[in-house]
C-alpha positions as CSV (number, residue, x, y, z in Angstrom):
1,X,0.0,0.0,0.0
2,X,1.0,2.9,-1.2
3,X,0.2,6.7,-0.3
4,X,0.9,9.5,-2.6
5,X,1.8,13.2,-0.3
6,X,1.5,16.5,-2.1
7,X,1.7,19.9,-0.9
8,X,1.5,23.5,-2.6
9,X,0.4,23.5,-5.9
10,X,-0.4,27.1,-5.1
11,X,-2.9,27.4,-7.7
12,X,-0.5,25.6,-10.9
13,X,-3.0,23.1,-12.8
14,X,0.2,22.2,-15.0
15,X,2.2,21.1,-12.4
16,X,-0.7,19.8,-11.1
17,X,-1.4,17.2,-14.3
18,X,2.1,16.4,-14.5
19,X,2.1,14.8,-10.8
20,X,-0.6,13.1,-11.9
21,X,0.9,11.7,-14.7
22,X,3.8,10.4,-12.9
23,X,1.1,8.8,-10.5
24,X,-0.1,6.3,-13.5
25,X,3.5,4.7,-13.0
26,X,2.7,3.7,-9.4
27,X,-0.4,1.5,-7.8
28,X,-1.1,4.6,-5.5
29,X,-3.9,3.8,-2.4
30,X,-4.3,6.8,-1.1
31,X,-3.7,11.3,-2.5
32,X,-2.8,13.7,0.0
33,X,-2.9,16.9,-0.6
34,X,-1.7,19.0,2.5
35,X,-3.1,22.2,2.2
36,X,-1.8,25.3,-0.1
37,X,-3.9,24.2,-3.4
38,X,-4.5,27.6,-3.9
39,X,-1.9,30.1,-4.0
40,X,-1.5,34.5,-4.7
41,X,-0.7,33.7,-8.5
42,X,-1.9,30.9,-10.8
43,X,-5.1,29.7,-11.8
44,X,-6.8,28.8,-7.9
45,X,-10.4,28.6,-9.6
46,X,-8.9,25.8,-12.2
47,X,-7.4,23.8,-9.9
48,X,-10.0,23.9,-7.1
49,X,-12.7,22.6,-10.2
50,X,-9.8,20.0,-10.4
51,X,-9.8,18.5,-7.0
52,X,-13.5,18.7,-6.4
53,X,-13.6,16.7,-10.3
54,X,-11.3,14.0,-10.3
55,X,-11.4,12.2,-14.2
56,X,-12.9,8.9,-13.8
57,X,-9.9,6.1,-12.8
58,X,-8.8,9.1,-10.6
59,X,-8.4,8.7,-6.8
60,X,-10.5,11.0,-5.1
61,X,-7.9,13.3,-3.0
62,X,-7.8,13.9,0.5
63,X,-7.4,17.7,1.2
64,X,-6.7,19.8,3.8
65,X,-6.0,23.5,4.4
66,X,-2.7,24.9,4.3
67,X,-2.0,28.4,4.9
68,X,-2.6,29.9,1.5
69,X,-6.4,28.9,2.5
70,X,-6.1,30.2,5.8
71,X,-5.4,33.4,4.6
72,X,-8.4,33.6,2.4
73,X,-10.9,32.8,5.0
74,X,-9.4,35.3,7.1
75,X,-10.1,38.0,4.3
76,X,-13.8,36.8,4.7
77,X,-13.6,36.8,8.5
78,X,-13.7,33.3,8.4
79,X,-9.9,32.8,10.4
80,X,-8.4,32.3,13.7
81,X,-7.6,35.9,12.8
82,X,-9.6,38.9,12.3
83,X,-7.1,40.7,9.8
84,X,-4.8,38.9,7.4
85,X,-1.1,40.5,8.6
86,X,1.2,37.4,7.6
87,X,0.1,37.5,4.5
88,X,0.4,41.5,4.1
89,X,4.0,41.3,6.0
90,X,5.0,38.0,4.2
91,X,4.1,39.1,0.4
92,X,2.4,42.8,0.1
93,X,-0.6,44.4,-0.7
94,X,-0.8,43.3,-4.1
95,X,-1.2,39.3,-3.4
96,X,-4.0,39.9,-1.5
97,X,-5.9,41.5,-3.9
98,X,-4.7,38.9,-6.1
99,X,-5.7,36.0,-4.0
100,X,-9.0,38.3,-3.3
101,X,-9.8,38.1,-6.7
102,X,-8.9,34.8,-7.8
103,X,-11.2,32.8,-5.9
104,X,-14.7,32.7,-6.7
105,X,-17.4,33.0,-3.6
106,X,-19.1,30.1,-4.3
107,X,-15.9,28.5,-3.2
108,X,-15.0,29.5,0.2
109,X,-17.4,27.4,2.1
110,X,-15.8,24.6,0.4
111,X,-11.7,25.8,1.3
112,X,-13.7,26.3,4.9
113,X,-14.9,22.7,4.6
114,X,-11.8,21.1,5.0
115,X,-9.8,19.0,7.7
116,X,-7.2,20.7,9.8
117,X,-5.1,17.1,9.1
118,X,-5.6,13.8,8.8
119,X,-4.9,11.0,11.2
120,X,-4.0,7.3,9.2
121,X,-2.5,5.1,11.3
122,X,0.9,6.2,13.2
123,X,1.2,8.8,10.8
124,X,-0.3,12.6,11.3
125,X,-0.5,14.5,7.8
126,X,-0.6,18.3,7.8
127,X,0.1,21.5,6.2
128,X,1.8,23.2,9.2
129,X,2.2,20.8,12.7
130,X,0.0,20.3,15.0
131,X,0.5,23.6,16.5
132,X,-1.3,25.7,13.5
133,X,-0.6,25.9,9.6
134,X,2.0,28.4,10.3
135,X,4.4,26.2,12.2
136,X,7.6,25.7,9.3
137,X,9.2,22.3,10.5
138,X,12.7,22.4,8.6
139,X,15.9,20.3,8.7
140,X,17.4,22.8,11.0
141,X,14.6,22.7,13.7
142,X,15.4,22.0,16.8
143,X,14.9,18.3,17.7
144,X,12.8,18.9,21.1
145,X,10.6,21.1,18.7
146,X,10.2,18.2,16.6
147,X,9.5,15.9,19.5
148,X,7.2,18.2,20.9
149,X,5.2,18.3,17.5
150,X,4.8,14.1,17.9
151,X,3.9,13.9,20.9
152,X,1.3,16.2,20.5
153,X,-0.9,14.2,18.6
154,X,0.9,10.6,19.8
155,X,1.7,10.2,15.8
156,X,5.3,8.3,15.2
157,X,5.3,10.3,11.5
158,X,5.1,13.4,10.6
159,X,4.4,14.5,7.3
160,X,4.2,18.3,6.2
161,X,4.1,20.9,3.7
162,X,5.0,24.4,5.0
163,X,8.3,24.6,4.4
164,X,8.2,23.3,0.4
165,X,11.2,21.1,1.1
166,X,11.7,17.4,1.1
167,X,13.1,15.8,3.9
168,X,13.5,13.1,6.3
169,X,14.4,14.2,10.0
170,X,14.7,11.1,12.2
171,X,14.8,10.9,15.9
172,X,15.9,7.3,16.5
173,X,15.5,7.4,20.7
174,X,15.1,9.6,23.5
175,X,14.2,10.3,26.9
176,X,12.3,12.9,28.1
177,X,11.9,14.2,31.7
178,X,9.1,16.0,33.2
179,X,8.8,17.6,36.4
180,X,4.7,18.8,37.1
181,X,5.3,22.4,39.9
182,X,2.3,24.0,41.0
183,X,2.0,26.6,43.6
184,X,2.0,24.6,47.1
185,X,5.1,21.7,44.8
186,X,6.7,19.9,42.3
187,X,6.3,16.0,41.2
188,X,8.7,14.0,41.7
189,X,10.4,14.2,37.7
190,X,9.3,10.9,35.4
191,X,11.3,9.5,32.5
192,X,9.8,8.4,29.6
193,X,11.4,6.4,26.5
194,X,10.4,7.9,23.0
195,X,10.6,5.1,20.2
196,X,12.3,5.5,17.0
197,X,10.1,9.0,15.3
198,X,10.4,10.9,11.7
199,X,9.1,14.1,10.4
200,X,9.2,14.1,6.5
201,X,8.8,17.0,4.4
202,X,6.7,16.5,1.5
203,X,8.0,18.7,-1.0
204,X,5.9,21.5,-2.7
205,X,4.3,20.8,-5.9
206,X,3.7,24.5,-7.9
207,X,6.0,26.9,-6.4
208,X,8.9,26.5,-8.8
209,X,7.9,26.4,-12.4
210,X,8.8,23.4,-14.2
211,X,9.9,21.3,-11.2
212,X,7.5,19.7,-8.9
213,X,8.1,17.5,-5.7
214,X,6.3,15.2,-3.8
215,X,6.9,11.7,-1.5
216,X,5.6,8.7,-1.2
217,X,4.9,6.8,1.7
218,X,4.7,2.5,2.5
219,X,3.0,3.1,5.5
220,X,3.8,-1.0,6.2
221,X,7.3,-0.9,5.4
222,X,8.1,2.9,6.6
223,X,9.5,3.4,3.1
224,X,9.8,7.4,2.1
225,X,10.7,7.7,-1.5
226,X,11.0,11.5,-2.9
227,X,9.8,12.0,-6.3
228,X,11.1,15.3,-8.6
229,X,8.6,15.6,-11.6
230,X,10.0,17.8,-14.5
231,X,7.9,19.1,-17.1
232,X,7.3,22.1,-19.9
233,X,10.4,22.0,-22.5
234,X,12.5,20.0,-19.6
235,X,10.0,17.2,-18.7
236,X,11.2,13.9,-17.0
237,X,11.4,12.1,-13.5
238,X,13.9,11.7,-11.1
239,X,13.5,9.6,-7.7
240,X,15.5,10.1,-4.5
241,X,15.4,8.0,-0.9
């Protein structure tokens, strides 16, 4: 069994197809899309007619928001926010009118429809962590951060898509102590053993034109296999572990 893990096609139906097209090679279970469908540029009212119509033969794919459709609900006052300052601070004036504009009405309801993540197994699949859509997991972070992210939710995998890189960050064992102080003491501290953990990033499908990543994922044999999908005048495939 194989699961198929996208994240940001930021509104690029090309790149889009082209992942799709490299899925035909593969007996693919199960499409994850973790969040960030829609983007500031590219065609977002395309390629949410695209995931809400799969062709037939198509696996119907599991979407939920990243932080691209954060933003737009909180330009409807739909948000954890009330006014939309990452995405003014992050990117300017202009892509919020752009992402204002490029998303029909009729389709908010449905970006507000979707799951937060998704829970299969061990494994936790998000856009962000399990601390909000805005929460970048990268190589570099710090691996008590990491831990911390896990053990949130209880999941032994992490998979997510707010940074746009692939990676695998393992955290093969570790203890962790915890002391409980309230205001009359402190617990005695307690030691517990954290089994083997990964957090994988998934890649990011439509940010770079011409070049689109993505993983897959043997859930029963922990196997992570990064895919790079080149098309336009350079199309081809390449695979990493």
């Amino acid at each position: 069994m194989t699961w198929a893990i996208l994240s940001g096609i930021e509104g690029n139906l090309a790149a889009y197809e082209a992942v799709l097209e490299d899925l035909k090679r593969r007996s693919i279970k199960s499409l994850y899309i973790l969040g960030d469908a829609i983007g500031s540029s590219g065609d977002n009212e395309a390629i949410i007619q695209r995931l809400r119509s799969p062709k037939r033969g198509e696996l119907e794919p599991q979407i939920c928001q990243g932080w691209w459709e954060e933003q737009l609900l909180i330009l409807y006052s739909l948000g954890r926010t009330s006014e939309p300052t990452e995405l003014i601070n992050q990117y300017g004036i202009q892509a919020l009118k752009s992402l204002w504009e490029s998303v029909p009405r009729s389709q908010v309801e449905w970006i507000r429809s979707l799951d937060f993540g998704f829970f299969e197994l061990d494994c936790l699949l998000i856009h962000g962590s399990s601390v909000s859509v805005s929460d970048e997991l990268m190589p570099t972070t710090a691996p008590i951060q990491m831990l911390d992210r896990l053990m949130r939710m209880e999941a032994n995998n992490l998979f997510c898509g707010r940074s746009g890189l692939t990676f695998q960050y393992e955290i093969n064992q570790a203890n962790v102590l915890s002391t409980v102080t309230t205001l009359a003491a402190s617990t005695p501290t307690q030691t517990a053993s954290i089994q083997p953990k990964q957090i994988i990033g998934v890649g990011n499908v439509g940010r770079t034109f011409g070049q689109s990543t993505y993983t897959l994922y043997s859930p029963y044999s922990n196997r992570v296999e990064f895919r790079t999908v080149r098309y336009g005048a350079g199309k081809g495939f390449r695979t990493h572990r």
